[in-house]
Kinemage of the C-alpha trace (Angstrom):
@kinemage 1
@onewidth
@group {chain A} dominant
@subgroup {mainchain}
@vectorlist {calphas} color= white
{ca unk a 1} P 0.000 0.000 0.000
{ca unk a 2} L 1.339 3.533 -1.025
{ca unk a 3} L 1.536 5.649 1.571
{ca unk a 4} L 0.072 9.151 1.513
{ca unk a 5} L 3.452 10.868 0.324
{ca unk a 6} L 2.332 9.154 -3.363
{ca unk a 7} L -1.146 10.457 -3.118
{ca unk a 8} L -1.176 13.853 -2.007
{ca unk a 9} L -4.833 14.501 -3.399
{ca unk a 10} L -6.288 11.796 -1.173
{ca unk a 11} L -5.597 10.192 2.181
{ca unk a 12} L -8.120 7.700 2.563
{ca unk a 13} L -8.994 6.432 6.420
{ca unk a 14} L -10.669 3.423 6.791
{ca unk a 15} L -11.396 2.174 10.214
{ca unk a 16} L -12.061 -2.051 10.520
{ca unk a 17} P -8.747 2.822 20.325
{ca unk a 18} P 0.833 -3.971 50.601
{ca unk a 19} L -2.868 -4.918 52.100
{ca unk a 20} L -5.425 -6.203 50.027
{ca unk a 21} L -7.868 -3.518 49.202
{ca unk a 22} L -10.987 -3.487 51.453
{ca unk a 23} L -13.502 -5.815 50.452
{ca unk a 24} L -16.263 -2.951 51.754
{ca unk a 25} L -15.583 -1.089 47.998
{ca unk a 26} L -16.616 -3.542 46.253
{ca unk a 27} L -20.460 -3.903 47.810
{ca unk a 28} L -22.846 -3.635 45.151
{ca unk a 29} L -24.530 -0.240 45.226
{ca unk a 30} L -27.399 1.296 43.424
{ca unk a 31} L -25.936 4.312 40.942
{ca unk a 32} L -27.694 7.437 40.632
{ca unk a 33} L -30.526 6.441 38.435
{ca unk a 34} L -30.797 7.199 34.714
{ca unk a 35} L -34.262 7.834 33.300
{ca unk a 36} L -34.039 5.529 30.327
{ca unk a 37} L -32.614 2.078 31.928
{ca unk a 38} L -35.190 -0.499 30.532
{ca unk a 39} L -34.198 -3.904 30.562
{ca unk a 40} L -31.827 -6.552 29.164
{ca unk a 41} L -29.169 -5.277 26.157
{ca unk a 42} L -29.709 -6.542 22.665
{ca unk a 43} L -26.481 -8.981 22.454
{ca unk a 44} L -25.358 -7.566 19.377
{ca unk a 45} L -22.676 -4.074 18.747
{ca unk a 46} L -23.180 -1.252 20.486
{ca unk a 47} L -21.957 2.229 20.497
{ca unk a 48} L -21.792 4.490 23.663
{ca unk a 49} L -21.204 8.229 23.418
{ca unk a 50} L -21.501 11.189 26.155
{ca unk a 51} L -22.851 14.268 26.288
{ca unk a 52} L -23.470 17.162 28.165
{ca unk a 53} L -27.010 17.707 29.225
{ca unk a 54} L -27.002 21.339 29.090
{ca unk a 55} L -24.662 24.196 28.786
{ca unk a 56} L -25.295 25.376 32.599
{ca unk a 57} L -21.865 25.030 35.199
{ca unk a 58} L -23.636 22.336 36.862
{ca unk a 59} L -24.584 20.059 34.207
{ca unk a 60} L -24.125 16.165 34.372
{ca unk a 61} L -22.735 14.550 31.681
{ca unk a 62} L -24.613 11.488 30.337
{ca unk a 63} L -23.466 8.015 29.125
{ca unk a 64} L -25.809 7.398 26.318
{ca unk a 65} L -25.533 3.475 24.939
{ca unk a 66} L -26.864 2.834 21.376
{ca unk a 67} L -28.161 -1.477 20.466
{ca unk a 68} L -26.961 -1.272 16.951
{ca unk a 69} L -28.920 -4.197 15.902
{ca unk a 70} L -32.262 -2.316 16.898
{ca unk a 71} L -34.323 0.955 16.323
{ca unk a 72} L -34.367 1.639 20.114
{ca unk a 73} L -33.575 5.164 21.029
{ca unk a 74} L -30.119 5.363 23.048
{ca unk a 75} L -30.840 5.065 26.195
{ca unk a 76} L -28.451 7.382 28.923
{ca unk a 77} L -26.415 4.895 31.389
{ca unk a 78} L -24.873 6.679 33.479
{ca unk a 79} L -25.163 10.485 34.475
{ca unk a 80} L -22.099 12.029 36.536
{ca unk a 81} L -20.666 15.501 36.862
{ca unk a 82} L -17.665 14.593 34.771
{ca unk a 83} L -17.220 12.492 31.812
{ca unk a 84} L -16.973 8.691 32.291
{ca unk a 85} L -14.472 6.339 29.642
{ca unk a 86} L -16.203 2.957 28.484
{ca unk a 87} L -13.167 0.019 28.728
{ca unk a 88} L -14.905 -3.192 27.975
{ca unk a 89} L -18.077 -4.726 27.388
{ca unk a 90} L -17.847 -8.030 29.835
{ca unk a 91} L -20.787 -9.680 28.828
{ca unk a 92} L -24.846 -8.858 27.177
{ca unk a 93} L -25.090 -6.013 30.128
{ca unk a 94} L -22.178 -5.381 32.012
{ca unk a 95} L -19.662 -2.392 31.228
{ca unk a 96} L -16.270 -1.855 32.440
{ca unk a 97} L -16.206 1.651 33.211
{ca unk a 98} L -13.545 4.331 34.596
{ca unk a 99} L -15.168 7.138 36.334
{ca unk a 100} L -12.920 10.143 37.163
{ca unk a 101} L -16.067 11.890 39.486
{ca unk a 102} L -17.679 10.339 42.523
{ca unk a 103} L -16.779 7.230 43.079
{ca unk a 104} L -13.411 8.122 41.242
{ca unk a 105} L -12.943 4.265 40.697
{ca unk a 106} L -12.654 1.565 37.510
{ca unk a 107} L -16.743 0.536 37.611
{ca unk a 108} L -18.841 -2.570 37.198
{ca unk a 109} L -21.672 -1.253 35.464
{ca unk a 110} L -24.867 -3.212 34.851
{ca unk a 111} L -26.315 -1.227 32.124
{ca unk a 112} L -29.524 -2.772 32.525
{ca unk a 113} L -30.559 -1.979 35.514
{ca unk a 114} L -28.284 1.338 36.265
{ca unk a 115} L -26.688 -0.711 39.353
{ca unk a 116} L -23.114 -0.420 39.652
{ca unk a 117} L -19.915 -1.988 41.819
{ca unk a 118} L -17.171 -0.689 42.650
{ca unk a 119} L -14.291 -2.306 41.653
{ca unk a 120} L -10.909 -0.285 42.265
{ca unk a 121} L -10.951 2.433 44.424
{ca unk a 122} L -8.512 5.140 43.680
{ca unk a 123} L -7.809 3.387 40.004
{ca unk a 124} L -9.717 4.900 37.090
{ca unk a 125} L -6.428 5.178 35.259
{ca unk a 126} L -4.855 2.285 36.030
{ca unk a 127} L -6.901 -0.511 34.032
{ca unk a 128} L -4.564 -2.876 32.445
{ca unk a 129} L -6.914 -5.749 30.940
{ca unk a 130} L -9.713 -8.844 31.394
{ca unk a 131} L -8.039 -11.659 31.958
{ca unk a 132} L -10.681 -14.685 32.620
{ca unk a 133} L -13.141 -13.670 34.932
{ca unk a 134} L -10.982 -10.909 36.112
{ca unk a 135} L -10.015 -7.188 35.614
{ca unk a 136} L -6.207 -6.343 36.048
{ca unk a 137} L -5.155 -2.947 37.377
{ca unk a 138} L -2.472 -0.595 38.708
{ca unk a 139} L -3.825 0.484 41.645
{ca unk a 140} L -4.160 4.214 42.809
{ca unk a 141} L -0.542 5.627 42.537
{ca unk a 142} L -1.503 9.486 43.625
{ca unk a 143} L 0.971 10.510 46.412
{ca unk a 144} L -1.310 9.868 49.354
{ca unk a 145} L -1.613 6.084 48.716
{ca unk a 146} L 1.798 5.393 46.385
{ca unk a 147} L 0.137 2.231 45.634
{ca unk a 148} L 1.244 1.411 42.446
{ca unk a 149} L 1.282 -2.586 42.395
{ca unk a 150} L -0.798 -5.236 39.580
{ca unk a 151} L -4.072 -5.898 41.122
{ca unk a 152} L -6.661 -8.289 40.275
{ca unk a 153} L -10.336 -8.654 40.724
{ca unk a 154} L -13.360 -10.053 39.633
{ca unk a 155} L -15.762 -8.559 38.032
{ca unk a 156} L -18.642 -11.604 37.889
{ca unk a 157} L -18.731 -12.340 41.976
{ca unk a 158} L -17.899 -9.708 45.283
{ca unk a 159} L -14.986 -10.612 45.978
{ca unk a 160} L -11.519 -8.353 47.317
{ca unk a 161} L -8.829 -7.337 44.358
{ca unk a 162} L -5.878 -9.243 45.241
{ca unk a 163} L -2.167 -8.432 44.421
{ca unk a 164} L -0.127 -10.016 41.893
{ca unk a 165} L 3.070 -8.945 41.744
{ca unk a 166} L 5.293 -7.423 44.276
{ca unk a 167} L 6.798 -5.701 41.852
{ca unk a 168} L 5.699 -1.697 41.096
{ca unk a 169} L 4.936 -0.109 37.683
{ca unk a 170} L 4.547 3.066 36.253
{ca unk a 171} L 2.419 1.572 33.955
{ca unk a 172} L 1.450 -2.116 32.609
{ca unk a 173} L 0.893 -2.193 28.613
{ca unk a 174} L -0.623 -5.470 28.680
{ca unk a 175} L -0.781 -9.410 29.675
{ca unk a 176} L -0.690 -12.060 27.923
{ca unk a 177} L -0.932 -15.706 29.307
{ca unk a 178} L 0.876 -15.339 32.825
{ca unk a 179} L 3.501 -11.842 31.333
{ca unk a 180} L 2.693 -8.519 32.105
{ca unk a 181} L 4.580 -6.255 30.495
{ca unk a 182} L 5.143 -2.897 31.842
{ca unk a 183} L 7.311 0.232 32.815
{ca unk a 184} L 9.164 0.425 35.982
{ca unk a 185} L 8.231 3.064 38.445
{ca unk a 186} L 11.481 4.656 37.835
{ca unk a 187} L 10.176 5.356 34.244
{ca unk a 188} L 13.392 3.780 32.543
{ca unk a 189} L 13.088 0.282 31.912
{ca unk a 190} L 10.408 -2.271 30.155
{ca unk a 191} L 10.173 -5.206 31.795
{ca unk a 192} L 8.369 -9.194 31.358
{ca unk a 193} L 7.321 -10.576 34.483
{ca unk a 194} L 5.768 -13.947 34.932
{ca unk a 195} L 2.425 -13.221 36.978
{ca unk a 196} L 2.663 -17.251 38.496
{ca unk a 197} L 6.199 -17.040 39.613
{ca unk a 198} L 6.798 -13.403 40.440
{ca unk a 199} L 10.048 -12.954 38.311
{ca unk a 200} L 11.191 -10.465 35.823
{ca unk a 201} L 13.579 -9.253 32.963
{ca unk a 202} L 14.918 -6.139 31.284
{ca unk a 203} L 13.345 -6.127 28.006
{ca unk a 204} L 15.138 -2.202 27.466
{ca unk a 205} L 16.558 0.167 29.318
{ca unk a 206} L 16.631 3.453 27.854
{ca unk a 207} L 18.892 6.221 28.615
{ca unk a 208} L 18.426 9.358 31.194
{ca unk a 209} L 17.716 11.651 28.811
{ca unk a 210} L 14.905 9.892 27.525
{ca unk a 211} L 11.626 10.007 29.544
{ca unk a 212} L 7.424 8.965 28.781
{ca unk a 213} L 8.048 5.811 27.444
{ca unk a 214} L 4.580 4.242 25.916
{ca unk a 215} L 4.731 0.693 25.197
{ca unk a 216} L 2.317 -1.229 22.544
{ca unk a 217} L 2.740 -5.287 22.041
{ca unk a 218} L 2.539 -7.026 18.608
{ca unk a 219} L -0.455 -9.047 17.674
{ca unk a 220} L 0.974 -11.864 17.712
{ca unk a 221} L 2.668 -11.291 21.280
{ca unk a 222} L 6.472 -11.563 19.707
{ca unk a 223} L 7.163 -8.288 19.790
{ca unk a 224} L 7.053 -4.791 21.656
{ca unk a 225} L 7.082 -1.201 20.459
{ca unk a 226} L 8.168 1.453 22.337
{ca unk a 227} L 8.275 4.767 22.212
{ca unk a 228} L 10.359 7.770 23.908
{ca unk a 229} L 10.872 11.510 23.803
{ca unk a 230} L 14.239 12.973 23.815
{ca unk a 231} L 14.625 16.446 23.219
{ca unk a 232} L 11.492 16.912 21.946
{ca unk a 233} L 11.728 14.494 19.341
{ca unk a 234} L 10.122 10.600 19.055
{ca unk a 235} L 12.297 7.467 19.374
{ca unk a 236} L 10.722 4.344 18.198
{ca unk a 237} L 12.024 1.072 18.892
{ca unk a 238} L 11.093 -2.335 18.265
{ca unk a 239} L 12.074 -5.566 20.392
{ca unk a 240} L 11.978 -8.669 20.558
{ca unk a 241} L 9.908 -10.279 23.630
{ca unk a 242} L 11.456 -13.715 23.696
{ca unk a 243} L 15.697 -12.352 24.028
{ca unk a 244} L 14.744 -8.602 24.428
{ca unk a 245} L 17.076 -8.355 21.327
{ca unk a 246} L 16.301 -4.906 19.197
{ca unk a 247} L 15.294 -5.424 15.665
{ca unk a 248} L 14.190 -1.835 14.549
{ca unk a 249} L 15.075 1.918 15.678
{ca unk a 250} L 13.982 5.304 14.315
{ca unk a 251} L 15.201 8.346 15.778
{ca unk a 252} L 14.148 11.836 15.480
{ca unk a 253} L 10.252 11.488 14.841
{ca unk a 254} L 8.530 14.876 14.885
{ca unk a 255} L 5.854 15.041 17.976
{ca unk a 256} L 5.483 18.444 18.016
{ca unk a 257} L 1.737 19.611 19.339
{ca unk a 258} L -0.278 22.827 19.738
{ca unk a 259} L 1.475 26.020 21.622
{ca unk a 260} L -2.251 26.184 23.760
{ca unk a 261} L -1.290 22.407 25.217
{ca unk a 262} L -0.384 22.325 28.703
{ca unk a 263} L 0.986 18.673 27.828
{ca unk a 264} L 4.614 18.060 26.513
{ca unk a 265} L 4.479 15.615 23.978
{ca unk a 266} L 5.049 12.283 23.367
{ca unk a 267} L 5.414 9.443 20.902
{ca unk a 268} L 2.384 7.344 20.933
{ca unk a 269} L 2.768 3.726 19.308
{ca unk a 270} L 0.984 0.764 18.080
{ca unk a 271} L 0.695 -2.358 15.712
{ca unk a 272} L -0.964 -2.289 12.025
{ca unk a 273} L -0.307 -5.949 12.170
{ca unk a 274} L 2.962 -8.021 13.622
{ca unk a 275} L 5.279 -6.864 10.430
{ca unk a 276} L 3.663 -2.923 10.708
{ca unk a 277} L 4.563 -0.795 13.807
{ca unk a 278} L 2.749 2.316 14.242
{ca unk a 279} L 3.397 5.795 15.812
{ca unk a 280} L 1.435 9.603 15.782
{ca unk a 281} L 3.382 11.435 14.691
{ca unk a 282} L 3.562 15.718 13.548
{ca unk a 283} L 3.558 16.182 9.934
{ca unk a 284} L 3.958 19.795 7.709
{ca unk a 285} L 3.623 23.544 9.847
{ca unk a 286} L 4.883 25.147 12.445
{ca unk a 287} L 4.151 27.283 15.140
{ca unk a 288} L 1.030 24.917 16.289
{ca unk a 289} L 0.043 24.514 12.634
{ca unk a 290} L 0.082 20.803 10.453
{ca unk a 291} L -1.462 17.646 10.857
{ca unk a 292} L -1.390 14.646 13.454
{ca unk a 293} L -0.332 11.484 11.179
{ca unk a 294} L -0.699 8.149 12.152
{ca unk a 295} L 2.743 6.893 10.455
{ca unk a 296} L 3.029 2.664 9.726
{ca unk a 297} L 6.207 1.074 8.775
{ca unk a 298} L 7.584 -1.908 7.258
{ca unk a 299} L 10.081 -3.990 9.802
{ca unk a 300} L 11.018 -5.795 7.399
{ca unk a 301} L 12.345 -2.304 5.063
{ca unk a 302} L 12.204 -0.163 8.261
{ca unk a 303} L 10.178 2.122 5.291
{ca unk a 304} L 7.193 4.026 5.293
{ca unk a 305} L 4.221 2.373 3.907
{ca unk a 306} L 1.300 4.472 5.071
{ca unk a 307} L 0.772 8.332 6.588
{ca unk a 308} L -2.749 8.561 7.843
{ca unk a 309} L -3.947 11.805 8.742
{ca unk a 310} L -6.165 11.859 11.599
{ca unk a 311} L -6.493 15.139 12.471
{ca unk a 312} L -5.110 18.590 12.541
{ca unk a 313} L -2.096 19.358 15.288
{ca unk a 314} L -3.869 19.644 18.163
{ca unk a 315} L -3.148 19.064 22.583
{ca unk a 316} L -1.958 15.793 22.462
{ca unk a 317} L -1.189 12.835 20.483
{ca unk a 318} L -3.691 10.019 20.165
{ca unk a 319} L -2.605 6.183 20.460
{ca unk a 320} L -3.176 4.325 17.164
{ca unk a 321} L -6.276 1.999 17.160
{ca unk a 322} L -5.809 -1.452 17.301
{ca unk a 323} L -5.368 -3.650 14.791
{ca unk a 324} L -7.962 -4.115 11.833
{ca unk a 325} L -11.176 -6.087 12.619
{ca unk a 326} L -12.422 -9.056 11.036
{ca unk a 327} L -14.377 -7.697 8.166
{ca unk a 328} L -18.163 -7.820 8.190
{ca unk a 329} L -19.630 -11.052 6.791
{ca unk a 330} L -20.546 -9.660 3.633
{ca unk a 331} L -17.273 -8.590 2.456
{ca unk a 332} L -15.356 -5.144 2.723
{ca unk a 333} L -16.509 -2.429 4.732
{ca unk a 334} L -19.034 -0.381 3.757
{ca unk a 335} L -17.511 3.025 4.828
{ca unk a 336} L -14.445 5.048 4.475
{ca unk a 337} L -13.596 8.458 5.532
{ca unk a 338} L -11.630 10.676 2.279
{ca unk a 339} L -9.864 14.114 3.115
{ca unk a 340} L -9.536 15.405 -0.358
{ca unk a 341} L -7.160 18.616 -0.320
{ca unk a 342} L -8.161 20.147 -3.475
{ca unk a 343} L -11.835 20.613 -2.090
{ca unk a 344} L -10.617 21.118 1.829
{ca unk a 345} L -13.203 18.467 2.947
{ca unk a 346} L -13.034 15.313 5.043
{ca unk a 347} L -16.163 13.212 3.730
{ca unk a 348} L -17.994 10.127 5.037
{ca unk a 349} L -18.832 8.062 2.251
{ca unk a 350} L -20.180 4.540 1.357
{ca unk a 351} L -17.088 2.078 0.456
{ca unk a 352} L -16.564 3.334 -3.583
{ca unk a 353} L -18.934 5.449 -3.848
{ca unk a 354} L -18.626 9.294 -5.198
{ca unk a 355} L -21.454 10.859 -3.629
{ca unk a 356} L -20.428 11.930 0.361
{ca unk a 357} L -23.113 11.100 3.166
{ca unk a 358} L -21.584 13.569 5.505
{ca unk a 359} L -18.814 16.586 4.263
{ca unk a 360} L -17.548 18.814 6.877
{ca unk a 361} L -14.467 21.575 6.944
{ca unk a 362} L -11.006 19.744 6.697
{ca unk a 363} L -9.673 22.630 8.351
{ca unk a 364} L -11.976 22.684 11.571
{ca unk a 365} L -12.448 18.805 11.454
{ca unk a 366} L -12.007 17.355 15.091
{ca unk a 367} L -11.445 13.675 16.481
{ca unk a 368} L -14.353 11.848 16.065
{ca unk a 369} L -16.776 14.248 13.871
{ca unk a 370} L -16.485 11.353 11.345
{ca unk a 371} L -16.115 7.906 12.520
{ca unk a 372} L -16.518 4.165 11.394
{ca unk a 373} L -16.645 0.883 13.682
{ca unk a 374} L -14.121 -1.597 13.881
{ca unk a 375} L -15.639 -4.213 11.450
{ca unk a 376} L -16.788 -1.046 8.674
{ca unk a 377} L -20.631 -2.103 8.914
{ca unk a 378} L -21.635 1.377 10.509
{ca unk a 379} L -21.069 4.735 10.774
{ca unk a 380} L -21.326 8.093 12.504
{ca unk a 381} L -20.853 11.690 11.872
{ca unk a 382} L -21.432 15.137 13.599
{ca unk a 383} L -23.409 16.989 11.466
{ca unk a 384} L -25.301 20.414 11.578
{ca unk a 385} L -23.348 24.153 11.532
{ca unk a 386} L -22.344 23.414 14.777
{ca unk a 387} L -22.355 19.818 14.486
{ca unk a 388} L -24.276 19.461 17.222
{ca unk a 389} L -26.052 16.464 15.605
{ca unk a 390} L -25.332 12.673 15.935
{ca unk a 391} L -25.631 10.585 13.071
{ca unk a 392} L -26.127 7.036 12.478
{ca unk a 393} L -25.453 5.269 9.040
{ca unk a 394} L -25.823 1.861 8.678
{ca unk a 395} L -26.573 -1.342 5.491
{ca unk a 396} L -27.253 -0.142 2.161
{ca unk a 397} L -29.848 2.429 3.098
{ca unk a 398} L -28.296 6.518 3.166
{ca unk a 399} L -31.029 7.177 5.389
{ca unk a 400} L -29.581 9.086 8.781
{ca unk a 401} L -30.403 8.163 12.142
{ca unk a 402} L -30.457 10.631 14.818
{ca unk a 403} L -28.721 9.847 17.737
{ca unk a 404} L -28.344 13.003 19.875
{ca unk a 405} L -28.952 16.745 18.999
{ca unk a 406} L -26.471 17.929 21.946
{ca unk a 407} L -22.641 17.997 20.842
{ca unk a 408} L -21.445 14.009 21.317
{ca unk a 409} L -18.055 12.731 22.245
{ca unk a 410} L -16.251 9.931 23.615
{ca unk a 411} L -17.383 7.626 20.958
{ca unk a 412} L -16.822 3.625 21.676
{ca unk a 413} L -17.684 1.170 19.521
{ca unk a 414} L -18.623 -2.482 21.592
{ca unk a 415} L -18.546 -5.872 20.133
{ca unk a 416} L -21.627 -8.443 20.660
{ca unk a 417} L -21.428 -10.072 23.459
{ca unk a 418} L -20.051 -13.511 23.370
């Protein structure tokens, strides 16, 4: 595949991202309740979005959830003063949830009845991943409790998290079988450590002058990306899990983001697939102008193969979304996203088709005012002057459905439920 420095006219986005803790926080408890909870979830995709419910100081923010499969209207979840993030869909009607209001806690949310459970305290940052019948975390490393160990808890019965590791992280990327891999707490080194026997190993160190490492692992498991900032530029590395050996480098990578961010930057990575690492990178401008660019590479040619453009330079780099989707079972996806430069607009339009759904502003285009799900079957779009609207396109029928009519963000896209 070419990448976007062969097609200038067209870059063309297609979606297919201690003690044991007291057993007291984890009592089932009734959450404040929303007006729309009615009954079981349809089993099949869902999206969730937020809004705000007015423009007054003290609005809530509500956690809408859409049943893809139906023509219900979205129903609202969840209603707190600040936004909450969906994780995970656990099963037909339970949501993982991180809540950074009251509680300020990684939730157990059954969306069908508005009741929720709390199940780390002090953690909505630190989720890590489901493993089983259990939800890994980094538990709450603020200053006041400097608790920064691998917990574990589950999520289907009340039961106290329980620690895994002895060992302290920064951050975990993720676990696999019985690894976790993660940072250090001193922010220098990635490390494997077997969650059955407790033991570790250096999989890099990096220098002192390199800091906010971000760590992404391969598909397939084999291998680990990591990025690093070092005066001000991105340093990508790839490694090998199994001997920690290092099989590509790039140095250099511009990260540069808005003047108006309070946020230095840093070099977010990912995985196209196990032979295509991926990192945001800053592309074109100066002075807070240019693009954020989703950059892939061959490991195999260390060369570029793809420059997405995701959106213009704005407060902070976005990870890359996770690797492609199984298709939908009727082929290709149905949508792709086009930002054609001659005209200056980003359109939504069915897979090969001329005619746009949805055309918006290139130039004032934000994250998420055009998006597509994992597997390509649906599709939204902000729409209006002040795209205040939230769209729904789905099938073969270019027929809108109206989600919202406040201004909609935090878009997640759910899988059916097993």
């Amino acid at each position: 595949m070419l990448g976007a420095m062969n097609r200038p006219a067209i870059w063309l986005r297609c979606a297919r991202g201690a003690a044991l803790l007291p057993l007291a926080a984890s009592v089932l408890a009734q959450a404040a309740p929303p007006e729309t909870v009615g009954g079981a979830i349809d089993p099949g995709q869902l999206l969730c979005f937020s809004n705000r419910e007015s423009a007054a100081a003290d609005a809530v923010t509500c956690l809408h959830l859409v049943e893809l499969a139906t023509d219900r209207a979205p129903r609202c979840i969840w209603r707190s003063p600040r936004a909450v993030r969906v994780l995970r869909r656990l099963d037909r009607d339970h949501l993982l949830l991180a809540s950074f209001a009251e509680p300020y806690a990684l939730l157990l949310l059954d969306a069908a009845t508005g009741e929720h459970r709390v199940l780390a305290p002090g953690a909505p940052h630190g989720f890590v991943a489901v493993h089983g019948d259990e939800v890994l975390f980094v538990g709450d490393g603020r200053a006041k409790a400097k608790d920064n160990h691998l917990y574990a808890v589950s999520w289907r019965a009340a039961a106290a998290p329980r620690r895994c590791l002895e060992q302290r992280f920064a951050a975990v990327a993720a676990v696999v079988g019985n690894l976790a891999f993660g940072i250090t707490e001193d922010r220098r080194r990635v490390v494997a450590v077997s969650l059955t026997s407790g033991r570790g190993r250096t999989l890099l160190q990096v220098p002192e002058r390199e800091r906010d490492l971000r760590v992404a692992l391969a598909p397939g498991g084999q291998r680990l990306a990591i990025g690093s900032v070092a005066g001000g530029k991105g340093h990508l590395r790839v490694v090998d899990v199994g001997s920690g050996a290092l099989q590509r480098e790039w140095t250099d990578l511009p990260i540069d983001v808005s003047p108006f961010s309070s946020s230095t930057p840093t070099l977010e990575v990912g995985w196209a697939d196990d032979d295509h690492v991926v990192c945001s990178q800053t592309q074109g401008g100066g002075r807070g102008s240019g693009n954020f660019v989703f950059v892939h590479r061959d490991l195999g040619t260390g060369e570029v193969t793809l420059e997405d453009l995701y959106a213009p330079v704005g407060l902070a780099h976005l990870r890359p979304p996770p690797p492609d989707a199984a298709p939908p079972d009727e082929g290709e996806p149905r949508f792709q996203i086009l930002t054609k430069l001659p005209t200056g607009k980003s359109t939504l339009n069915r897979a090969g088709a001329d005619e746009p759904l949805v055309a918006i502003e290139a130039a004032h285009e934000q994250y998420q005012d055009l998006a597509i799900s994992p597997d390509g079957a649906h599709a939204t779009a902000r729409c209006g002057p002040k795209k205040q609207r939230l769209c729904l396109f789905a099938g073969d029928d270019d027929a809108e459905r109206e989600l919202s009519t406040n201004w909609s963000f935090d878009l997640v896209w759910l899988p059916a439920s097993q």
